[in-house]
C-alpha positions in Angstrom: 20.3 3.5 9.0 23.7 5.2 8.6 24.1 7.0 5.2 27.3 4.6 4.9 25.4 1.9 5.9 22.7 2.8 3.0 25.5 3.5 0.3 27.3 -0.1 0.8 23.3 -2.1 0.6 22.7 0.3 -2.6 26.1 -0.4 -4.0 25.2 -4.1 -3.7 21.9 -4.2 -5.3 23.5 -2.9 -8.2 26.0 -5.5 -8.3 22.5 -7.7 -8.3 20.9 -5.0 -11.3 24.6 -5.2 -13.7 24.7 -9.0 -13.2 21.1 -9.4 -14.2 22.2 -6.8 -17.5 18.7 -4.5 -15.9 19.0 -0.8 -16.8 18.2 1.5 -13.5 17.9 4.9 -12.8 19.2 6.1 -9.0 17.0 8.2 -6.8 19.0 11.4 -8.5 17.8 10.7 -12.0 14.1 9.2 -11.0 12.6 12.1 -13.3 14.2 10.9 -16.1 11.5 8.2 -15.8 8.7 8.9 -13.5 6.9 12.1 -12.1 8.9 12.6 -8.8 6.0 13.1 -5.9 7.0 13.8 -1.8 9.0 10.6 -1.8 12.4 9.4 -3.7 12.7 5.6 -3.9 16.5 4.3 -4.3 16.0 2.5 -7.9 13.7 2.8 -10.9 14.5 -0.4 -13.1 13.8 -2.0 -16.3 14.1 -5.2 -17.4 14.0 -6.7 -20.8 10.3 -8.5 -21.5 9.1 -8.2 -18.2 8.5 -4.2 -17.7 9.7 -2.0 -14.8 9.7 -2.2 -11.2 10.7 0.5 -8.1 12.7 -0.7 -5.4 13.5 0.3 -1.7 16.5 -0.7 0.0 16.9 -1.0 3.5 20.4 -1.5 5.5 20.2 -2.9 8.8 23.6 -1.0 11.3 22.6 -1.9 15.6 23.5 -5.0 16.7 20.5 -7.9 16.1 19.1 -10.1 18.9 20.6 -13.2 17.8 24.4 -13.9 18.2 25.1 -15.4 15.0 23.2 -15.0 11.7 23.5 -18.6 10.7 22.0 -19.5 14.3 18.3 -18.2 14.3 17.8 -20.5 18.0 20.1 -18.9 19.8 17.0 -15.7 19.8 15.4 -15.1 23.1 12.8 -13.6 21.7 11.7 -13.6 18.3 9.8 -10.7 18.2 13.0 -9.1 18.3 13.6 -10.0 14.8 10.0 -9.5 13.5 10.1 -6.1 14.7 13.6 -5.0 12.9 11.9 -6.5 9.6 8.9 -4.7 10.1 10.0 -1.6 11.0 12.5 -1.4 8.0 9.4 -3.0 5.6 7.6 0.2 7.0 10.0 2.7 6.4 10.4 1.8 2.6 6.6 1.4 2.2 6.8 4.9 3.1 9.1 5.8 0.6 7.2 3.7 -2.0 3.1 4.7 -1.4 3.4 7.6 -3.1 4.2 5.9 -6.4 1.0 3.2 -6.2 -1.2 4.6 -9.1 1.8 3.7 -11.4 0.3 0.2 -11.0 3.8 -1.3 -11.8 5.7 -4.2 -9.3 7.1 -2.5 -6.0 10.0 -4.3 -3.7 11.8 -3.7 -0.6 15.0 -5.2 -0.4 17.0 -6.1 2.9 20.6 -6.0 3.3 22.3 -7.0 6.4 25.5 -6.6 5.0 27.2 -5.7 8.3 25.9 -8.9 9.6 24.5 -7.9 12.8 22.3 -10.3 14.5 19.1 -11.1 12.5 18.5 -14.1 10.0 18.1 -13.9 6.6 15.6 -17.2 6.3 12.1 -17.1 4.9 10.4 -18.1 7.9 11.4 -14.6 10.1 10.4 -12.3 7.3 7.3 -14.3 6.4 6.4 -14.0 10.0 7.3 -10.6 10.4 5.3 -9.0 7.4 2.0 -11.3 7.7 2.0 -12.1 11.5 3.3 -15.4 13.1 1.6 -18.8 12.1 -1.1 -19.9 14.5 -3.4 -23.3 14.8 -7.2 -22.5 15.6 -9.7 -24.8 15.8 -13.5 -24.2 15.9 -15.6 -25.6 18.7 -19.4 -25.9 19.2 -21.3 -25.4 23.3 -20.4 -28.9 24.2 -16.3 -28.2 23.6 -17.0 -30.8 20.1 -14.1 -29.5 17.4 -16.5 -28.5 14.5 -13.9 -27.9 11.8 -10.7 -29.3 11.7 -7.5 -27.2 12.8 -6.4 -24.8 10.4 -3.3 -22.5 9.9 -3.7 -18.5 10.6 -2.3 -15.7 10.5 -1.8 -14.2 13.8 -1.5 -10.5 14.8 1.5 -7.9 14.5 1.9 -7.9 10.7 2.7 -5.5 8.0 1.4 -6.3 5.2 -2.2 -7.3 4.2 -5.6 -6.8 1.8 -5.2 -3.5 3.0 -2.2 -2.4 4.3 0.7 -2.6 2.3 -1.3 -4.0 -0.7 1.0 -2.0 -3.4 3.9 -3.5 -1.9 4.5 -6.9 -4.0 7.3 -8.1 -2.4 10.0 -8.5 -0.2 13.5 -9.8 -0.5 17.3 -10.2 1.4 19.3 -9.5 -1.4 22.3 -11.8 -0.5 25.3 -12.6 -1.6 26.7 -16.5 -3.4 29.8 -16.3 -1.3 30.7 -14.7 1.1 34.5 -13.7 2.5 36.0 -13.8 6.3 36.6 -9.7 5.2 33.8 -9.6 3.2 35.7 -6.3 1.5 32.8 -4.2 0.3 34.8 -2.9 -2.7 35.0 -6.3 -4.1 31.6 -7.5 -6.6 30.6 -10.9 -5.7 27.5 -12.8 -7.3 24.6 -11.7 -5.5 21.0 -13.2 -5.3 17.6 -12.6 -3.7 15.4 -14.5 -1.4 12.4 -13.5 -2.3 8.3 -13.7 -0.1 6.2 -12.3 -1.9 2.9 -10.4 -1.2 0.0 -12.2 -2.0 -2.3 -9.4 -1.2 -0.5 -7.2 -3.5 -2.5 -5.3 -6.1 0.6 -5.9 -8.8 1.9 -9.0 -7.9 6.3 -8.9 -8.7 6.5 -11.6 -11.5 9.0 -14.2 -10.6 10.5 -14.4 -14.1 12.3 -10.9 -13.4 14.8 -13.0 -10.7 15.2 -16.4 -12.0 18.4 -17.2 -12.4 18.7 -21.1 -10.5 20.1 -19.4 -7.0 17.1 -16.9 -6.6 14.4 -18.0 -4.0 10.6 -17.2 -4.6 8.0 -18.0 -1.7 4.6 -17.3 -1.3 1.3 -18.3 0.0 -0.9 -20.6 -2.2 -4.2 -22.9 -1.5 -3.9 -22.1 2.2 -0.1 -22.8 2.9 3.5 -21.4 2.5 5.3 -23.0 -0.4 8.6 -22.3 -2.7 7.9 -21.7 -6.0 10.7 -22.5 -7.2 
């Protein structure tokens, strides 16, 4: 992550924060709200009824396995993507853990406003930060199915009862229209595209991004669903 790269996702969340009318304090004026420990997250913010949360942005620069960001098939190998996610998931968590025993929300938000070649769906970025969905089925000595087949969770995740568990969400912060230029000195309507952590010791209340474009999913009685 190139500190241009950085300035231009920063510079869009807070087109996200104005729209919303949320006051925010940068990484430069964090003491103004919060003991400052080893780590400096990018945002402090408030919002009106709903409390504060801190918030970690990450900017995606090299070039993504996929050739187009609309066309998620065209991916030889999907662990491709779920490693980019994860790695820049783990990178803000770092930034973030220090600040756990505030016991306030906590977000990472992706921007791949360069549009290199990852997707931006739900389904990559649940996979990447819980593992990729698996069917298992139970069997007894004679090869009889005991229990019916069930959804898991399989390996290579990030996020969990454990790890991660201070972390309540995760989001592409996107914008409503985008431009053939896509000037970055230009605000547009932005919006977020939200999973959220269902392990998380402070969940991220939905009502905080609501706004009819916003997107909140999660996990609930045993399957993925859209709140909203």
């Amino acid at each position: 992550m190139t500190k241009k790269g950085s300035e231009v996702s920063e510079q869009r969340f807070v087109w996200l924060l104005n729209q919303r009318g949320f006051a925010f304090w940068r990484e430069d004026a964090l003491e103004e709200k919060i003991k400052v420990c080893t780590k400096r997250p990018d945002f402090y913010v408030e919002t009106p009824g709903y409390g504060p949360f801190i918030a970690e942005v990450e900017s995606f620069e090299k070039s993504g396995p996929v050739k187009s960001i609309e066309a998620r098939v065209m991916a030889s190998d999907p662990e491709q993507i779920f490693r980019r996610i994860r790695t820049a998931v783990q990178h803000a968590a770092k930034q973030l853990r220090p600040y756990k025993d505030l016991n306030i929300p906590m977000i990472v938000i992706l921007d791949n406003w360069r549009r290199v070649g990852l997707p931006s769906n739900v389904t990559d970025l649940r996979n990447a930060l819980f593992g990729t969905l698996e069917v298992r089925k139970r069997f007894d000595p004679t090869g009889t199915i005991t229990d019916p087949p069930r959804w898991y969770h399989g390996k290579n995740y990030r996020l969990n009862a454990i790890q991660g568990n201070y972390i309540s969400a995760v989001a592409w912060n996107l914008p409503k229209v985008r431009y053939d230029d896509d000037p970055m000195n230009l605000a547009r309507p932005m919006y977020l595209r939200m999973v959220h952590n269902h392990f998380a010791v402070v969940p991220f209340p939905m009502e905080m991004f609501n706004n009819g474009n916003d997107e909140h999913w999660g996990y609930k009685e045993s399957r993925w669903i859209k709140f909203n």
